[in-house]
Residue, then its C-alpha position, 0 to 999 in steps of 0.5 A: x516619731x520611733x527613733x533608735x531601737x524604739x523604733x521595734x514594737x517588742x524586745x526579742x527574748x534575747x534582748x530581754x534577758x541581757x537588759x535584765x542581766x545589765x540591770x542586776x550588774x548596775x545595781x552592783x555598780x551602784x552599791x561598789x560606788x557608794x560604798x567606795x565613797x562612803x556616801x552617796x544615793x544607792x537607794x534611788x540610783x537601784x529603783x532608777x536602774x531598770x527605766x536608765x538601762x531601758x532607756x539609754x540601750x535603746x535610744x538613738x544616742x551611742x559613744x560614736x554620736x555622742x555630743x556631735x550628732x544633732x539629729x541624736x536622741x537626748x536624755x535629761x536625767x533631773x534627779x541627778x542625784x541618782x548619778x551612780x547609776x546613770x554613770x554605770x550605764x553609761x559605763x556599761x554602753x561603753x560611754x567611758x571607762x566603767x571601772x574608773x567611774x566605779x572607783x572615783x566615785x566622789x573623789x575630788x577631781x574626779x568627773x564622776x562627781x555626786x551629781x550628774x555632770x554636763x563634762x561626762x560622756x553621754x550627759x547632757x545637762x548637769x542636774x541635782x537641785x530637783x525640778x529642773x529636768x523637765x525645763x531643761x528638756x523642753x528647751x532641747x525639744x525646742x532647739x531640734x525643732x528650731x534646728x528642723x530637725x524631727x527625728x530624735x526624741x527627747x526623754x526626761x528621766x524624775x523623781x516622783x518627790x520633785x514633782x512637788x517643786x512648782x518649776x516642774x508645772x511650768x515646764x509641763x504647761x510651756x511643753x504643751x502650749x508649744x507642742x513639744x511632742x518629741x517629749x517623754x517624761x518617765x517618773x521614778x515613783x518609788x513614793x520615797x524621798x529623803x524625809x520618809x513616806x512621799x504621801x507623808x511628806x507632801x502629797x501629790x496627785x501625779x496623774x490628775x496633775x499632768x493631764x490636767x495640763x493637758x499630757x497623756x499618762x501611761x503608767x508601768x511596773x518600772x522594774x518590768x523592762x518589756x513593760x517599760x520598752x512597750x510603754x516608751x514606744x506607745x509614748x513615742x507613737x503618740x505625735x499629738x501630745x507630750x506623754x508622762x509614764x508613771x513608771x511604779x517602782x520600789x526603792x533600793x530594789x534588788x536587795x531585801x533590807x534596802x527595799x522600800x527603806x528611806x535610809x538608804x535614799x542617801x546613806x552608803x552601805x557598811x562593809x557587813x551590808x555591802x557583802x550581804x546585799x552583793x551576796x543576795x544580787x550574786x556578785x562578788x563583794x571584793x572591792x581590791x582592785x577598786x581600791x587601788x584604782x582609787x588610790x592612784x587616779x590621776x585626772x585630766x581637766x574637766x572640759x565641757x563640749x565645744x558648741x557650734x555657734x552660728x554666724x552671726x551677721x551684725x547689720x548696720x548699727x543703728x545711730x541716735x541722735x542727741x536730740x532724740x529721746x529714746x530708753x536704751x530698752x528700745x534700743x534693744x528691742x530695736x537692735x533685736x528686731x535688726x537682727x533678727x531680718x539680717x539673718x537667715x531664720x534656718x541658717x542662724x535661728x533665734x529664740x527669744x523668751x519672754x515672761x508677760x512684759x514683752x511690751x515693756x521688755x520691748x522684744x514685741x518687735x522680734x516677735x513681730x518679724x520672727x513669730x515662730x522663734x517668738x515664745x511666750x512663756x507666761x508668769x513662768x520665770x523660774x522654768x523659762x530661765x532653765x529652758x533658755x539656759x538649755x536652748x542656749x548650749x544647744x547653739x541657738x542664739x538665745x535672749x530671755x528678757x524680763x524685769x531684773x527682779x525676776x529674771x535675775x533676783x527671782x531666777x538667780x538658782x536657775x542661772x546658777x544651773x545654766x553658769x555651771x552648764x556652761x550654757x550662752x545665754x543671753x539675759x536681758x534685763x530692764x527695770x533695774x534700780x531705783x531708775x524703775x520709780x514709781x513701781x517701787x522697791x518690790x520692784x526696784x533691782x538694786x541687787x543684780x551685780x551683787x548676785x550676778x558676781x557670784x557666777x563664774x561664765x556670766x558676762x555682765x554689761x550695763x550700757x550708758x545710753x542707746x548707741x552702746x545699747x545698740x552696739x552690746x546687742x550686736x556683740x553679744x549675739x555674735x559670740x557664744x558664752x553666757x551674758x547678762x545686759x541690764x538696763x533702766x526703764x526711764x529715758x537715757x539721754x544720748x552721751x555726746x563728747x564734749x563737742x555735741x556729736x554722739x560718744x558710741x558714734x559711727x566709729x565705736x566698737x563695742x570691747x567687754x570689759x573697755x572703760x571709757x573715758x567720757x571726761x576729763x580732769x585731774x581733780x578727782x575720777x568718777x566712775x558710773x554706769x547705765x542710768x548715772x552717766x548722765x547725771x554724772x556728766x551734769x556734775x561733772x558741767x557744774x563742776x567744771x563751772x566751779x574750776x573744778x574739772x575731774x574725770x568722768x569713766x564710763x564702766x559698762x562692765x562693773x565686774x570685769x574692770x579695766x584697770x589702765x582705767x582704773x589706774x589712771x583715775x588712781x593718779x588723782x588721789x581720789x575716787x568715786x563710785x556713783x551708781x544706781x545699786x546697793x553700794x555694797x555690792x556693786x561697781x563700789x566693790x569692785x573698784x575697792x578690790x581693783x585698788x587693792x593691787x595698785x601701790x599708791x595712797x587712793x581715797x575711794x568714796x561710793x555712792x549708791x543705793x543704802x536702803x530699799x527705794x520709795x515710790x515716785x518719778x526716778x529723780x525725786x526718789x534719787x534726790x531723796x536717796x541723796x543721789x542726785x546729779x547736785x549731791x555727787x558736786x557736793x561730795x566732790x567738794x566735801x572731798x577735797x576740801x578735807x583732803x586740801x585740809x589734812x595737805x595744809x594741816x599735815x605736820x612738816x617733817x623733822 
């Protein structure tokens, strides 16, 4: 469907001749901006120039609608490198003030970063590690559709050098499968990148590859504008199929020593050539009045668009039983499917993505009662991860399950792009640690919380049984932001209270970031979480058996302590981390920096996973790990035998 001013066949001549004379003006934006900054990336921001004037003039999208319509036409700009000429544009269509963006150019607190942000006016996703673009597009494709919306057009604007990275096939063959046909990719094919020669560097068959995978391919002279305008509206008119434009252009186009130059793919002009190459584009070369802007900008914080989230109802949580024997990812699966009947598909639509395991991940019972909102991506990790990012911020109530080795250790990059997208993912995460067993230790994520804690929006939850599964499912799909759940595959039993009754009862309400006491003692404080609670709560029995009673604290949210919790453990003197994780990185490390900020002697001891884990049933591995429910009562006694030692030993005072 022709949208905005695609929706004419042909450009006036009028039209023609001010598009062709606002490319000439951006490419001397683009040298203004760089040379200011003194680095930067001319050479492919000039070849790009004419496919963005084209491009963001004529779509649907315009200061007024900007980042409030959703009907809005998107552009994805994935080599986001090439940001001095995306910001000249836009600057030019009156997104922003053109001449702040010229002198600020990479200037510290500055929006108008080396790489396109997401907090600038008329950017929609925040790119500049190559190949993620194209997934990020399919997910606004998608979330129109899921909005039902089927007027606005999506455009992806790349590289021809990125298309070597394999997320970019993901995303073409997701973008088929699911008919993505409001999708059109331009591809800067300049046949330059950082290293020379594109041919050189990594040869690559562009056309064959994206008809191969089933797209149209139309190919233009991307410094030809009527062209380019002609070939976007035979690409929209296309509805059977997305369509890929090859659009031939020459990198640092407009001036003579820089075309077809690869030094000048990230390298600033000097003052000598800056002046020749405005002379040659017919611009003044006198940077004065930028100068002076540069040296007294002041910057308001960066904010990023506020998104609409759904209401989401809850429904009736679900409660188990302690005889009932069930894994917290069933519980899951089953807390989704919920959801998913408890909410109009129109008024608060999902989308869940899985990658080949929705079996095991147990999102096959969404998918069951929501099909349409059900997408099977394939062994297609890395591309679905960034497309679920994109769906997300769109305010679609987005969960993407997969095993913790790929959708956390393998997908980590992608992630990092959602965190800095700000986007409201919900990623959930099974299999995770030594809890997997027998698929062993190329499987068994041990590392989760250490990657994760790297992240700046991610939330990170891992419950202890099946009822506080139930109730994070619900929680987290209520609210926006981004939000990690990770959990085992064995089966958990129910936690109860000391009484026998379920502990996440009837009454409980799931808070991010609460501790829970589970137990408790004054000879020592255990602190653990997901598949070790319940062998703590053994220990903690035949502790308690012995004479020795300490408390046991449930901490479903390792990174986000809580530190009245904390502190009351701190009373005993003596501390311990027992979890199914590299110890190094995970609730061990975060109790080490939380006792830091409090003032008393404290003795920490953790215990988890020291190296990569064998194969075999849960329990034998942990015992052989010497991580068993029967290690954890031997170092408490060790403990505090040697701490009763020094007591007795201590010399009296003089």
């Amino acid at each position: 469907m022709l949208t905005g001013k695609f929706a004419r066949k042909a450009l006036s001549e009028e039209e023609f001749s001010n598009l062709n004379e606002m490319a000439r003006q951006v490419r001397g934006d683009i040298l203004r901006m760089t040379t200011l900054a003194g680095c930067g990336h001319p050479g492919g921001s000039m070849s790009s120039a004419d496919i963005y004037v084209t491009v963001w003039s004529q779509a649907n999208i315009n200061p007024d609608n900007q980042m409030m319509d959703p009907a809005r036409d998107r552009v994805v700009v994935s080599h986001g490198h090439t940001s001095p000429g995306v910001y000249a544009v836009l600057g030019r269509l009156g997104f922003f003030d053109l001449k702040q963006a010229v002198a600020t150019f990479r200037l510290a607190g500055s929006p108008f970063e080396g790489h396109i942000e997401r907090s600038v006016p008329g950017v929609e996703w925040s790119t500049g590690n190559l190949g993620q673009g194209l997934s990020a597009g399919c997910g606004f494709a998608l979330s129109s559709r899921l909005k039902g919306i089927e007027t606005n057009h999506v455009f992806v604007l790349m590289s021809d050098g990125e298309q070597q990275k394999g997320q970019v096939s993901e995303a073409r063959r997701f973008a088929k499968k699911f008919g993505l046909n409001n999708l059109t990719v331009i591809i800067d094919t300049n046949k330059i990148q950082i290293s020379g020669a594109t041919e050189e560097v990594m040869p690559q068959r562009l056309r064959e590859n994206y008809e191969s995978d089933g797209w149209r391919v139309l190919e233009v002279d991307g410094h030809d504008i009527r062209a380019l305008y002609e070939a976007i509206v035979e690409a929209q008119w296309d509805e059977s199929t997305p369509v890929a434009i090859l659009a031939r252009t020459i990198i640092g186009k407009g001036v003579s020593f820089m075309e077809g130059t690869p030094t000048y793919h990230g390298k600033a002009l000097s003052a000598e050539e800056f002046e020749k190459a405005m002379g040659e584009l017919g611009l003044s070369p006198d940077l004065t009045e930028y100068r002076n802007l540069r040296e007294t900008a002041e910057f308001e914080p960066i904010s990023f668009p506020e998104v609409n989230w759904p209401k989401v109802v809850m429904g009736t949580p679900r409660i188990y039983a302690p005889d009932v024997k069930t894994d917290n990812r069933s519980a899951y699966g089953a807390a989704l499917a919920d959801l998913a009947e408890a909410n109009d598909p129109k008024t608060v639509p999902f989308a869940v993505f899985d990658c080949d395991l929705a079996s095991s991940v147990k999102t096959d019972g969404f998918a069951k009662v929501r099909p349409g909102q059900f997408f099977e991506s394939g062994v297609q990790e890395h591309s679905t991860a960034t497309t679920a990012g994109a769906v997300s911020a769109d305010g679609i109530v987005t969960f993407f399950s997969d095993f913790g080795v790929f959708g956390v250790d393998e997908t980590y990059n992608q992630h990092r792009l959602n965190d800095i997208n700000h986007a409201n993912l919900k990623l959930v995460c099974t299999h995770n640690g030594l809890d997997v067993g027998e698929d062993g230790k190329t499987h068994q994520c041990i590392d989760y919380l250490g990657l994760l804690r790297n992240l700046f929006t991610f939330k990170v939850i891992v419950p202890a049984d099946p009822n506080q599964t139930d109730r994070v499912i619900r929680a987290i799909a209520s609210e926006p932001g981004n939000v990690f759940v990770g959990m085992g595959r064995s089966k958990t039993p129910v936690v109860t209270t000391e009484e026998g009754a379920p502990f996440f009862g009837e009454d409980y309400v799931f808070e991010y970031g609460r501790i829970d006491r589970l137990r408790d003692g004054d000879k020592g404080a255990i602190y653990c979480y997901g598949a070790m609670v319940p062998r703590a709560l053994q220990a903690w029995k035949t502790l308690k058996a012995k004479g020795i009673r300490v408390k046991v604290f449930n901490v479903s949210c390792p990174l986000d302590l809580d530190m009245e919790k904390v502190a009351e453990g701190a009373t005993t003197g003596l501390l311990f981390s027992y979890e199914d994780h590299n110890r190094n990185t995970g609730l061990g490390a975060s109790l080490a920096l939380a006792l830091c900020s409090i003032d008393r002697p404290v003795r920490l001891m953790r215990m988890g996973v020291r190296a990569y884990g064998e194969s075999g049933k849960p329990d034998a591995i942990m015992a052989r790990m010497g991580m068993a429910a029967e290690d954890l009562v031997r170092l408490v006694e060790s403990a505090l035998a040697a701490s009763a030692t020094k007591i007795v030993e201590k010399p009296e005072k003089t």
